[in-house]
C-alpha positions as CSV (number, residue, x, y, z in Angstrom):
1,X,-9.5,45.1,-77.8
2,X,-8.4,47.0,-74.8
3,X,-7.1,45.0,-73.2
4,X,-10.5,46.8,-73.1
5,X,-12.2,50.0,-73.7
6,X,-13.7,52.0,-76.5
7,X,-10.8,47.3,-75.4
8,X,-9.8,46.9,-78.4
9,X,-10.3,45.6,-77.9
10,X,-10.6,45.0,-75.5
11,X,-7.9,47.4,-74.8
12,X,-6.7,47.7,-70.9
13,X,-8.4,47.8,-67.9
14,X,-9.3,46.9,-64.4
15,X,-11.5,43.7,-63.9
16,X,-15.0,44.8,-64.1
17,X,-17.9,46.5,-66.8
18,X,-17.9,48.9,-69.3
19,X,-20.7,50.7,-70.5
20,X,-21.8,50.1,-74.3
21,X,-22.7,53.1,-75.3
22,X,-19.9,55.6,-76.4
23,X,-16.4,54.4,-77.5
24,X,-14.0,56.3,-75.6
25,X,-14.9,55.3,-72.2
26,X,-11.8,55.8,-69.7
27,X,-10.0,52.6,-68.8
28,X,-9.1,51.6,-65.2
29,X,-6.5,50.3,-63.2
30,X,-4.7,47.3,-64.1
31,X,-4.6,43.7,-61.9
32,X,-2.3,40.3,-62.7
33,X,-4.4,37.2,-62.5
34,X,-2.9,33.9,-61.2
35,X,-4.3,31.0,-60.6
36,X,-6.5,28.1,-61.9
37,X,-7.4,31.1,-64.9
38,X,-3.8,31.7,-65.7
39,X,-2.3,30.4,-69.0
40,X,1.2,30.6,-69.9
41,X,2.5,30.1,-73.2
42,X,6.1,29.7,-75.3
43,X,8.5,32.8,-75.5
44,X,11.4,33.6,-77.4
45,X,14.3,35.7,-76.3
46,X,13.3,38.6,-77.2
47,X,9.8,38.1,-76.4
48,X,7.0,36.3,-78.1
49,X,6.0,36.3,-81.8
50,X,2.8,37.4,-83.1
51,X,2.1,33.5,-84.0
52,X,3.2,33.1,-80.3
53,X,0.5,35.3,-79.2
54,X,-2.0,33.6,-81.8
55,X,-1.3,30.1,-79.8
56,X,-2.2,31.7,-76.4
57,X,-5.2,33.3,-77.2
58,X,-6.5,30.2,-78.9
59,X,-5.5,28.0,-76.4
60,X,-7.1,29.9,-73.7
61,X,-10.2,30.4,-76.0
62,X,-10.9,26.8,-75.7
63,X,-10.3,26.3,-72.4
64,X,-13.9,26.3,-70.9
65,X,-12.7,26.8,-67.7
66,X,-11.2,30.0,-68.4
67,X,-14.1,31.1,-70.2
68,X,-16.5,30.7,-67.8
69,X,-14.9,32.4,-65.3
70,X,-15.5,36.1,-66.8
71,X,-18.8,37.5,-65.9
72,X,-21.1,38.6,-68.2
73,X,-23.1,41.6,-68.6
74,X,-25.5,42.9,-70.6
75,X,-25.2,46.2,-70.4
76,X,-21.7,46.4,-70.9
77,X,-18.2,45.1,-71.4
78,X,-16.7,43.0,-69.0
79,X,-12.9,41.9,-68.5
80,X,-10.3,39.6,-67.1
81,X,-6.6,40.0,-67.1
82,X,-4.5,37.0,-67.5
83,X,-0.7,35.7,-67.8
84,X,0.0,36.5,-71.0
85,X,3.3,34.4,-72.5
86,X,6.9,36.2,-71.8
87,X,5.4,39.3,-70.3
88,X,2.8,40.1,-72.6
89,X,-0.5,41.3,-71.5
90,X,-3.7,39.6,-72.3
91,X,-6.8,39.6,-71.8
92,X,-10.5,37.6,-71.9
93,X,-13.3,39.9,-72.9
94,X,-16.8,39.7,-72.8
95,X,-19.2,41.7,-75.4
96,X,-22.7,42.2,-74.8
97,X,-24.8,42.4,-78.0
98,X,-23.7,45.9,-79.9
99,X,-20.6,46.7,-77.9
100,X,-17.7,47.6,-79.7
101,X,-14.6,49.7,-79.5
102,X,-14.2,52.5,-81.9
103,X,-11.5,52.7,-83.9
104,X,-7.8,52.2,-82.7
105,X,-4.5,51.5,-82.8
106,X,-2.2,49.6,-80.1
107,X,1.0,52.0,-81.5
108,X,4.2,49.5,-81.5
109,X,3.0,46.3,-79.9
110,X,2.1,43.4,-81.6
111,X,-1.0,41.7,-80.9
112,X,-3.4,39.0,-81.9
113,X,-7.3,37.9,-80.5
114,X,-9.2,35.0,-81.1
115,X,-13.1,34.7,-80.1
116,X,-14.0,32.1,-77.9
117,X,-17.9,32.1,-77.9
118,X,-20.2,34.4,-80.2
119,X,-19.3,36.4,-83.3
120,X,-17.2,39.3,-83.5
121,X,-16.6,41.5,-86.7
122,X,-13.3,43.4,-87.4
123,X,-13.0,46.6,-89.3
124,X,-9.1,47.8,-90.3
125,X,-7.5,49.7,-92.6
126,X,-4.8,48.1,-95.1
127,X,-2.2,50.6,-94.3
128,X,0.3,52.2,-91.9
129,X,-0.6,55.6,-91.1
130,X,1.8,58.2,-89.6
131,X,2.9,57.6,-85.9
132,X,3.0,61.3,-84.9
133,X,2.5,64.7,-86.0
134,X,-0.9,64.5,-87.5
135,X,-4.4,65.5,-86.3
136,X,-6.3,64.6,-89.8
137,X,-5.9,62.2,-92.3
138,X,-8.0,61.6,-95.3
139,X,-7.6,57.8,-96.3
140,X,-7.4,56.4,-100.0
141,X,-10.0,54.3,-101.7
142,X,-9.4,50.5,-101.4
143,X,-7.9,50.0,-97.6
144,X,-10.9,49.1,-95.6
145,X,-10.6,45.5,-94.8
146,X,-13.3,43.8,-92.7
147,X,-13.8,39.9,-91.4
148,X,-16.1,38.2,-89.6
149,X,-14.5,36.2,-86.5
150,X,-16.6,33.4,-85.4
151,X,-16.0,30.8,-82.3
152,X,-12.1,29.8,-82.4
153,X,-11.3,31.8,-85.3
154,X,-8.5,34.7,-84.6
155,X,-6.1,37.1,-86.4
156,X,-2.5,38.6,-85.1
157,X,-2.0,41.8,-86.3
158,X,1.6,44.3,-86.3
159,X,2.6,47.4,-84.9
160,X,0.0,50.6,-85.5
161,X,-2.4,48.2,-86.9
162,X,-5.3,50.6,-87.2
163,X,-9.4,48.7,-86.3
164,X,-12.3,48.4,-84.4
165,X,-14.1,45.6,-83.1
166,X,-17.7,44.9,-82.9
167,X,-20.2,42.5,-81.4
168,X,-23.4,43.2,-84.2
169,X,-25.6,40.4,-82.7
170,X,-28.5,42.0,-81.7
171,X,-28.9,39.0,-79.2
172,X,-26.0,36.8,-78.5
173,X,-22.9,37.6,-76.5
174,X,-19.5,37.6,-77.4
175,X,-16.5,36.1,-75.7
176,X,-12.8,36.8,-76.9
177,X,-9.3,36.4,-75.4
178,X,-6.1,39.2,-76.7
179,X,-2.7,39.3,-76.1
180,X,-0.1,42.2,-76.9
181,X,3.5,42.7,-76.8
182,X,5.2,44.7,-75.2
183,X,2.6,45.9,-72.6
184,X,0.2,48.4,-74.4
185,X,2.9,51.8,-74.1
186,X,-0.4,54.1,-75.6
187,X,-4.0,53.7,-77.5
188,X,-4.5,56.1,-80.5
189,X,-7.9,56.6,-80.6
190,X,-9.9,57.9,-83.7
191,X,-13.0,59.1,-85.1
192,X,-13.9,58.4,-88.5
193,X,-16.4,60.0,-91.0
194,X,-16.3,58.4,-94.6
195,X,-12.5,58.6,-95.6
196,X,-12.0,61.3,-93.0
197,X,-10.1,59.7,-89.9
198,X,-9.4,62.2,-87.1
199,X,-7.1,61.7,-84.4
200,X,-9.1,61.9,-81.1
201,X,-7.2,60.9,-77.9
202,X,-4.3,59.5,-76.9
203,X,-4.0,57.0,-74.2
204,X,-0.8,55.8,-71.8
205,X,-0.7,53.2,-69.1
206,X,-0.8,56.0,-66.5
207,X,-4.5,56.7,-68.0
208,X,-6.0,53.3,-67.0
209,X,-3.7,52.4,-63.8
């Protein structure tokens, strides 16, 4: 996450920063990179698999070249779109030390992420929660799930998978690349206080183009 903001992950946004503080900071406008950062990877015909996605970002990941071309800051987030496989959108993240994104989902697209340089630690919840029609949902004991994501280790993930990512170094940035299919349609994004998760805002592409 995000694509980035409050991305998911880097969840979606213009090239540029994002401030660390706060997770729901608004995401911008969207731009297609080409060029000697571009990666393109195997499709299918109905678009690519999660374990599709899982190849790009890792191959991407270790490709120093890309990785070096996103600037880092250390005040906030920074991000770099690039060709995702078979239409998907992707994106290489950077993540100061305590940047993270709040919790999320990426409603129906499929995704995966893979950390390129640094250590990133995922939060998620074992279970599919209710697309629409709730505000407030108190969760059940036993579905927090967390893992810690070190250099060129990654995850995919399904539809409404619900998380947040974090950078917890108090000194060493983060790098990550994230792919999602389709194109992010909306970003469900939450609050939580113990098992008390509260829908807070609802994103669509109009928000952050």
């Amino acid at each position: 996450m995000s694509a980035p903001s409050t991305p998911s992950a880097p969840l979606p946004a213009s090239t540029g920063t994002e401030s660390v503080s706060g997770s729901s900071a608004r995401t911008g406008s969207v731009t297609t990179a080409t060029g000697p950062g571009a990666v393109s990877g195997p499709t299918t015909g109905s678009g690519p698999s999660s374990a599709e996605l899982l190849d790009f970002v890792r191959r991407a990941a270790a490709d120093p070249r890309i990785v070096a071309s996103l600037p880092l800051d250390p005040e906030g987030r920074t991000w770099l779109p690039l060709d995702g496989p078979g239409g998907s959108e992707a994106w290489l993240i950077g993540w100061p030390p305590g940047s993270g994104t709040g919790w999320h989902d990426h409603a129906d697209s499929i995704g995966a992420f893979t950390t390129a340089t640094g250590t990133l630690k995922e939060y998620s919840l074992a279970a599919r929660l209710p697309t629409d029609g709730w505000k407030t949902l108190e969760l059940t004991d036993g579905i927090d799930r967390s893992r810690v994501l070190t250099a060129g280790r990654g995850r995919t993930f399904g539809r409404h998978h619900v998380h947040e990512v974090l950078n917890e170094s108090a000194t060493e940035h983060a790098v990550s690349v994230h792919a999602y299919f389709p194109p992010l349609p909306r970003i469900r994004r939450y609050s939580r206080n113990g098992s008390v998760l509260r829908l807070e805002q609802v994103e669509r592409p109009e928000d952050w183009q």
